[in-house]
N, C-alpha and C positions, 0 to 999 in steps of 0.2 A: 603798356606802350603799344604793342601789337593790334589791342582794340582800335586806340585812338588812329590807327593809320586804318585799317578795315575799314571803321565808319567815315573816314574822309574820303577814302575810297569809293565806298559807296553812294557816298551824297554826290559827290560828282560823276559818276559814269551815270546817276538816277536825272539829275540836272542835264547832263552832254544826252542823254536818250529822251530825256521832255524837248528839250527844243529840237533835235532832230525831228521829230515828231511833229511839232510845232510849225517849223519851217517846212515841211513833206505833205501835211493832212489838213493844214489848219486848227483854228484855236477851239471849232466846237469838239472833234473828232478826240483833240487832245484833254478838254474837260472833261470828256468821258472816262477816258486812262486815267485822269488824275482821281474821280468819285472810284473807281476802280481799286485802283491803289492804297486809297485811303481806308475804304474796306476792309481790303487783304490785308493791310497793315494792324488794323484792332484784332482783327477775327485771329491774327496767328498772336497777338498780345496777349489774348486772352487764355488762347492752347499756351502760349509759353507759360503763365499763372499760373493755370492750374497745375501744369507737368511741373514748374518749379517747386508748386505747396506740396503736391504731393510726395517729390523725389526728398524733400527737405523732412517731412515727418515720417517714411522710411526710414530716413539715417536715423531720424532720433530714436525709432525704435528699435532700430539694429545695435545701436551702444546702449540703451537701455537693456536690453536682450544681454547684451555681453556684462553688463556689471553687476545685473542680479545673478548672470553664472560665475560671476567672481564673488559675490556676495553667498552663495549657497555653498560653494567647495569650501571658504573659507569658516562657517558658521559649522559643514558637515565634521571638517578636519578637527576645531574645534569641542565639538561632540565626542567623536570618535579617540581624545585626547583623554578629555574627559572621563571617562569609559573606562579608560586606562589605569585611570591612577592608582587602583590599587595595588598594582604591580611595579609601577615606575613613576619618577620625579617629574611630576610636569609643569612646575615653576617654568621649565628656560624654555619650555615650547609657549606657555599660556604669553610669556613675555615677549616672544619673536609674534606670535599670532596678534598681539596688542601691538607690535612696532608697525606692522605691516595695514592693518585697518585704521592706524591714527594716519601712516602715509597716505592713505588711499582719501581721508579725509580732508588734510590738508592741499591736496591737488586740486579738492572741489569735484573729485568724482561722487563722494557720497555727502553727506549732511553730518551733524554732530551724533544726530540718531540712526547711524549709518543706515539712513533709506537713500537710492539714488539719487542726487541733486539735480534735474530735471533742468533747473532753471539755468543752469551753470555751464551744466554739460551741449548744452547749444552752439559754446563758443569754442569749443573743445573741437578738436577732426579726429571721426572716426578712425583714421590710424594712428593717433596718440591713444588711443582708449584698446584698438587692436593691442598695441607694443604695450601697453602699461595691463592689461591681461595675461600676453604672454611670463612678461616678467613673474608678477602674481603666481601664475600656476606655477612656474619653476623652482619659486620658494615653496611654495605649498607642498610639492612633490619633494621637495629635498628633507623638508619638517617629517613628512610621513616618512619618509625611507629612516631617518633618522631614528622617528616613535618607532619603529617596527622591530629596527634592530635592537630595543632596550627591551620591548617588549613580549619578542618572540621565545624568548627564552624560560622565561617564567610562567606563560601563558601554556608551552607545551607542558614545563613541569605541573603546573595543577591539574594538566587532562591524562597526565599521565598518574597522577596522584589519583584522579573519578577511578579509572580506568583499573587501578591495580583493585583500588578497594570493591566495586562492583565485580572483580575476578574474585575474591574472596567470597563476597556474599552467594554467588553461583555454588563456586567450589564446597559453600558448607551446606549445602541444597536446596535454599530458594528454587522456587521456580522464575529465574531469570534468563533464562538463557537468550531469548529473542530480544531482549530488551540491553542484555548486554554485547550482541554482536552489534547492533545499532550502534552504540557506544563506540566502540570498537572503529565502524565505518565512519562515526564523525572524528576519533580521532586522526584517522588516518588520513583524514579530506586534504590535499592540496591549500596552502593557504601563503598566499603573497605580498599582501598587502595586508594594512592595519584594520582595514577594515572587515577585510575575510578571516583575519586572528581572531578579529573581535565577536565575531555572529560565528564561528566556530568555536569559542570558548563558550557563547551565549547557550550554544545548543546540547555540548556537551552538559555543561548545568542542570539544564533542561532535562533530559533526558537521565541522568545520576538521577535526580530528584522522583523522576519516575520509577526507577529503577527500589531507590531505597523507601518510596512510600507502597507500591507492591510487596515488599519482604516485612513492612509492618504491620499490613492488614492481614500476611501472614502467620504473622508471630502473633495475633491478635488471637485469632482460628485459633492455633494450638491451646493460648492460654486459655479461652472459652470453654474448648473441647475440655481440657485436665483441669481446669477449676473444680469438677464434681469428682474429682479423683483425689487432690493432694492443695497443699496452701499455694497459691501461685502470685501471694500481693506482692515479694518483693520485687518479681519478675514484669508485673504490673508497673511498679515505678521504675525499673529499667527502662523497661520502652516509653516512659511520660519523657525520660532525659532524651531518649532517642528523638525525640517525636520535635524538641525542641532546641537540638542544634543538629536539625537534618541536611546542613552544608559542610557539616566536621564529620573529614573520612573520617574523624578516630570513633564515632559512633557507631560503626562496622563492628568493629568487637563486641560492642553490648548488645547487635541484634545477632551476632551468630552465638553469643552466651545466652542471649533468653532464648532461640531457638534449642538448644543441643538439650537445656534443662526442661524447658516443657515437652521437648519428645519425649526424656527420659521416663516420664509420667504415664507415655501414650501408647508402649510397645503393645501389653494386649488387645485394645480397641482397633488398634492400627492393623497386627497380624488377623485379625480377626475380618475387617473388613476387606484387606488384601484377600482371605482364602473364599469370603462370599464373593468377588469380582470375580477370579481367578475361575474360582467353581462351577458359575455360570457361565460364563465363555466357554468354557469347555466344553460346557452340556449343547452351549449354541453350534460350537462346531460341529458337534454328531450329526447335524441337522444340516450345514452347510456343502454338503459332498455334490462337486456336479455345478456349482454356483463359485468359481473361480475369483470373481470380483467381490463379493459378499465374503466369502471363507478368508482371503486377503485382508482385508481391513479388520475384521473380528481377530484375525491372530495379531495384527499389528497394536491392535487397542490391548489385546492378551497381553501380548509382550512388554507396552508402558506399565500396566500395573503391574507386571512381575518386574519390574525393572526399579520402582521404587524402595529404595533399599530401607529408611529409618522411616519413623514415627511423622519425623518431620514434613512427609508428603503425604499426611494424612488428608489436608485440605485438597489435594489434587482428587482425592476419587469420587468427591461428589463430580467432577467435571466428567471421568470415566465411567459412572454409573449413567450418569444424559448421553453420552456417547454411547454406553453398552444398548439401551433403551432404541435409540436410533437408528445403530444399525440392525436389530434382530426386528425391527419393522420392515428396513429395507431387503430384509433375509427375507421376510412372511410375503410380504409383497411381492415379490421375485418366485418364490415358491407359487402362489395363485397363479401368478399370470402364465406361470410354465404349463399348471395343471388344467387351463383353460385353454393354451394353445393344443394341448397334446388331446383334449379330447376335443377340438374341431379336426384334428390329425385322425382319430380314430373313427369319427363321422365320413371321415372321406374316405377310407380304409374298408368305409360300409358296416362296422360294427356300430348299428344302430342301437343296442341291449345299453351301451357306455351312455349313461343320462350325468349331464351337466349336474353338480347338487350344491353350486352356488358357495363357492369358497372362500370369494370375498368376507359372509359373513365374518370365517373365523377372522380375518384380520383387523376387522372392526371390534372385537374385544380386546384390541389392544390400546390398552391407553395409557403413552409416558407419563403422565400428570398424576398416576398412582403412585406412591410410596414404592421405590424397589424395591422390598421382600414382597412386594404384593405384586406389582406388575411379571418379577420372574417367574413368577408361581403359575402365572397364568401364558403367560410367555410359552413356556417346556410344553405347557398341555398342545396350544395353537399348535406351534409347531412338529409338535409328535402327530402332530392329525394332519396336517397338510405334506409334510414329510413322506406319510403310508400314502397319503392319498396320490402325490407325485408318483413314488416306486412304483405305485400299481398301477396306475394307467404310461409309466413307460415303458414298465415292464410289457403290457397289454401289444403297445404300437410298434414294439422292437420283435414280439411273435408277428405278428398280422402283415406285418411288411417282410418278414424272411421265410413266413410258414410255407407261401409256393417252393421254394427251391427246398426248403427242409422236407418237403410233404414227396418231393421225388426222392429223395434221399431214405424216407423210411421205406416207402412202398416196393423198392431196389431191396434193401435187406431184410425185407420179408418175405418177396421171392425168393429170395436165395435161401433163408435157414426159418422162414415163419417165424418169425420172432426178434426182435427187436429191442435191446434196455437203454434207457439212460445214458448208464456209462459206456454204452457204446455207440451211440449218437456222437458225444463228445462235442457238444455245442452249448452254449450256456441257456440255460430255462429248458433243459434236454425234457424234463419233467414236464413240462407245459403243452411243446412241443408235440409228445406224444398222446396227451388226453385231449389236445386237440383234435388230431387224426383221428384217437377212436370217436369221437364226437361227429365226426366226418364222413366216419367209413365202418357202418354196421359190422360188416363182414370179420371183424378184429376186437379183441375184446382187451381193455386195460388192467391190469394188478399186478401190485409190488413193484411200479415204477418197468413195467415191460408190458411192452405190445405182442400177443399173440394171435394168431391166424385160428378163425374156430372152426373146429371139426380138424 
């Protein structure tokens, strides 16, 4: 009604301002207002068209927009229900989730093939489709709270169930442990919704499954290894059972019974390559004195293979023989490059006699990719030769840089008593110290570790 008085409105103050006009300018002045007018009048018909078409397929895509997000949660929740059932009854959600897309049908917001009804939803106002959204998500949300809480219970007990059983498999000495702290952090993850139970149970699976196909390539290793020692078929068809209900904790027990009995087979192989690990490290250590970072890591790697207690961690030392390999390079390399700083040290020192004799070689005869009784072998030599070679040029630069102030200190107590020992220098490489001087100083002659005055 409020239209129809505006436009009558306006038709007469438009009429009352033509003839004013009319009656004030004349009737050409006023043709012109009126070709004027008549102008203004399409030209803004037209902006209204288009702003109208436009503002009109906005909304359609603003409630299209809203019902495919009511179309997605409802299809997600769905899924995620789904998902579910192995743990809980989902007859009376599958049923409320069917009552709510046949309403949503019957309104004319979707089609029979719940795609949006496009054609329908035109006649519809965007705040009926606002409200019948809202409605939507509140059952949807109530459906989940509901699946969660039937759900959450049984979902923590199977990860508690992964969980105990991957503690066992560590406990009987798989090498698991990183894989079951992991474990461990996705049990413990925060989860609120059906959805985070659900991609939380997904992963603990996940991640079990890793856990127990790692302990079977294990148990694999040991049976390979004891095959040429004792009968190992029946232990062989344990793990085929294993191997084929790898989602049944109960098959925990049959990988920690074929482990305990293929070790049993393996004590001498195993004690034996434990005391060649063991033996070498040690030998590397002699060689490590002075290299802090390098003697660190060699006793840490020392200490894992002394720390493997049964048979069962026989597979672990080929990993600690590439690690032992490793680091008695980065020992050799460390060694060079010290014995090549010390003798630019003793160039400067002006001990020109000190010739560079090219050390890198020895480290270039080392090659991981040998067999370990072979590369150790070669190993001890390198490093017993770059080892002397280190001692003695710093030994060399620790004389040469203290012999001035040692060199007053002998020539003092040679005035005093002519003669001068070793042990009563009281300074380390006392020995060195004093056949330097006599090299020095004619006037003195060196034996038996004492400097005498001659004549």
């Amino acid at each position: 009604m409020n239209e129809y008085v505006i436009t009558a409105f306006v038709v007469l103050a438009t009429l009352g301002a033509g003839l004013f006009l009319l009656l004030t300018f004349g009737i050409s002045f006023v043709s012109y207002i009126a070709v004027g007018v008549i102008l203004s009048v399409l030209f803004a018909s037209l902006v209204y068209t288009w702003w109208k078409s436009k503002t009109d397929k906005t909304v359609v895509l603003l409630k299209i927009e809203i019902l495919n997000k009511i179309k997605s949660s409802l299809s997600k929740l769905e899924e995620n229900i789904k998902e579910a059932s192995e743990f809980i009854d989902i007859e009376p959600f599958m049923r409320d989730l069917k009552r709510i897309r046949n309403e949503l049908i019957s309104k004319g917001f979707f089609t029979k093939d719940f795609e949006v009804n496009e054609r329908k939803i035109e006649k519809i106002t965007l705040t009926a489709i606002e409200l019948e959204s809202r409605k939507v998500e509140q059952q949807l949300r109530s459906l989940e709270s509901l699946a969660t809480a039937s759900y959450i219970e049984a979902a923590a007990k199977r990860l508690g169930e992964l969980l105990s059983a991957a503690r066992t498999l560590l406990e009987s000495g798989f090498s698991v442990k990183e894989e079951y702290e992991e474990l461990r952090r996705i049990v413990n993850m925060p989860s609120a919704s059906l959805a985070e139970l659900l991609e939380k149970r997904r992963r603990g699976e996940e991640e079990y499954l890793r856990i127990v196909d790692k302990c079977i390539s294990e148990a694999e290793f040991l049976l390979d290894t004891a095959e040429n020692i004792a009968d190992v078929a029946h232990l062989r068809k344990e793990l085929e059972k294993v191997k084929k209900s790898r989602h049944d904790v109960e098959v925990v027990h049959r990988l920690v019974r074929v482990r305990s009995e293929a070790s049993s087979y393996l004590t001498k192989p195993f004690l034996q390559a434990k005391k060649e690990i063991v033996g070498y490290l040690d030998k590397v250590l002699s060689f490590s004195v002075g290299f802090e970072r390098e003697e660190q890591a060699i006793r840490e790697l020392r200490d894992r293979a002394l720390g493997y207690a049964d048979p069962g961690y026989l597979a672990e030392f080929a990993a600690v023989k590439e690690e032992a390999k490793r680091l008695t390079l980065e020992l050799a390399r460390a060694l060079a490059k010290e014995i090549v700083a010390l003798e630019e040290e003793l160039k400067e020192l002006g001990m020109r006699k000190i010739r560079r004799r090219g050390v890198e070689r020895h480290v270039s005869k080392l090659d991981p990719r040998k067999e370990f009784a072979e590369f150790t072998k070669e190993a001890i030599e390198v490093l017993r030769t770059l080892a002397g070679e280190y001692s003695t040029r710093y030994k060399t630069v620790k004389i040469a840089k203290n012999y001035p102030a040692i060199e007053k200190i002998i020539s003092q107590k040679l005035a005093e008593k002519g003669r001068v020992s070793a042990e009563e220098l009281k300074v380390r490489y006392a020995r060195e110290f004093l056949r330097h001087y006599s090299e020095a100083h004619p006037e003195v002659k060196f034996e038996k570790n004492a400097l005498i005055l001659k004549g």
